[in-house]
C-alpha positions in Angstrom: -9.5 -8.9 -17.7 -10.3 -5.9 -15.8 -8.0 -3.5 -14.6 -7.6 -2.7 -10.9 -6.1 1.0 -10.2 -4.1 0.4 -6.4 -3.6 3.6 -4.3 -0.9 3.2 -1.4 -2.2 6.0 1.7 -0.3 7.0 4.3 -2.5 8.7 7.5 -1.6 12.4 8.0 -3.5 12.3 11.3 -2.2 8.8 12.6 0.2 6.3 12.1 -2.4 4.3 9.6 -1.3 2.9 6.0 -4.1 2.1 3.9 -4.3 0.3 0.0 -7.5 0.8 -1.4 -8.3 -0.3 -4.9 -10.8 0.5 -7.6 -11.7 -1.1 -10.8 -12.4 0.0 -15.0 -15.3 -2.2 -15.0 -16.8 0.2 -12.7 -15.5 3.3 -14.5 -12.9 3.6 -10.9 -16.4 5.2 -9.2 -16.1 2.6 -5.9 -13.5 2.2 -4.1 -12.6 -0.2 -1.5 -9.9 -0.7 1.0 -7.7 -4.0 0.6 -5.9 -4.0 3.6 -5.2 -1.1 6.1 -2.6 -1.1 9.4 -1.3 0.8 12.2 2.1 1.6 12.9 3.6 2.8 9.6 5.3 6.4 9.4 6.6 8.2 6.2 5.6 8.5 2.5 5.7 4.9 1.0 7.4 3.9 -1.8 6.2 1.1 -4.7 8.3 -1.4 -7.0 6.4 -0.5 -9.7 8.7 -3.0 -11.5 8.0 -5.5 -9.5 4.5 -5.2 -9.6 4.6 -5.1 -13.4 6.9 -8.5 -13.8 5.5 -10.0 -11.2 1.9 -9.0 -10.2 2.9 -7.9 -6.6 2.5 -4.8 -4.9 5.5 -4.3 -3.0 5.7 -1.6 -0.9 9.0 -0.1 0.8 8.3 2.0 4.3 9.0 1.7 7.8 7.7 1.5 11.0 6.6 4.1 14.1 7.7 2.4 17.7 8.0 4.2 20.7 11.1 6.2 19.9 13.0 7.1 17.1 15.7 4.1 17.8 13.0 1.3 17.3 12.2 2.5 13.9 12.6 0.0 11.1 12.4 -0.2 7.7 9.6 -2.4 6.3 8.7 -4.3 2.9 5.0 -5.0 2.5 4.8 -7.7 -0.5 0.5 -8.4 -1.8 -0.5 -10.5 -4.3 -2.9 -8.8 -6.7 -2.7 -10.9 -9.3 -6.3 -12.2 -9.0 
């Protein structure tokens, strides 16, 4: 089984959050992004727990809205188990 290595990004430029993911059996030299969205603000947090019981990547952050009332707070849940 290989082993994946997950990096969660936030944009320091724009309101992008990016997960990109490499692999061992390419010695973690390519890297390619999983899934990637606008409208995310703040550093993101992971469940690391989670993702060891479980296999998901879940990942605690919250939103960028027009003004600082429409904020909310956001759980992102991926399946990497495969």
């Amino acid at each position: 089984m290989s082993k994946n290595l997950y990096f969660v990004i936030p944009s320091n430029t724009d309101s992008k959050l990016s997960i990109l993911r490499t692999s061992a059996s390419d010695n973690y030299r390519n890297w390619s992004t999983v899934w990637e969205a606008d409208g995310y603000d703040g550093e993101p947090l992971v469940d690391e727990e989670r993702l060891k019981a479980d296999g998901v990547l879940s990942v605690f952050t919250r939103t960028l809205l027009k003004s600082n009332e429409d904020r909310k707070v956001v759980v992102l849940d991926f399946d990497i188990q495969n």
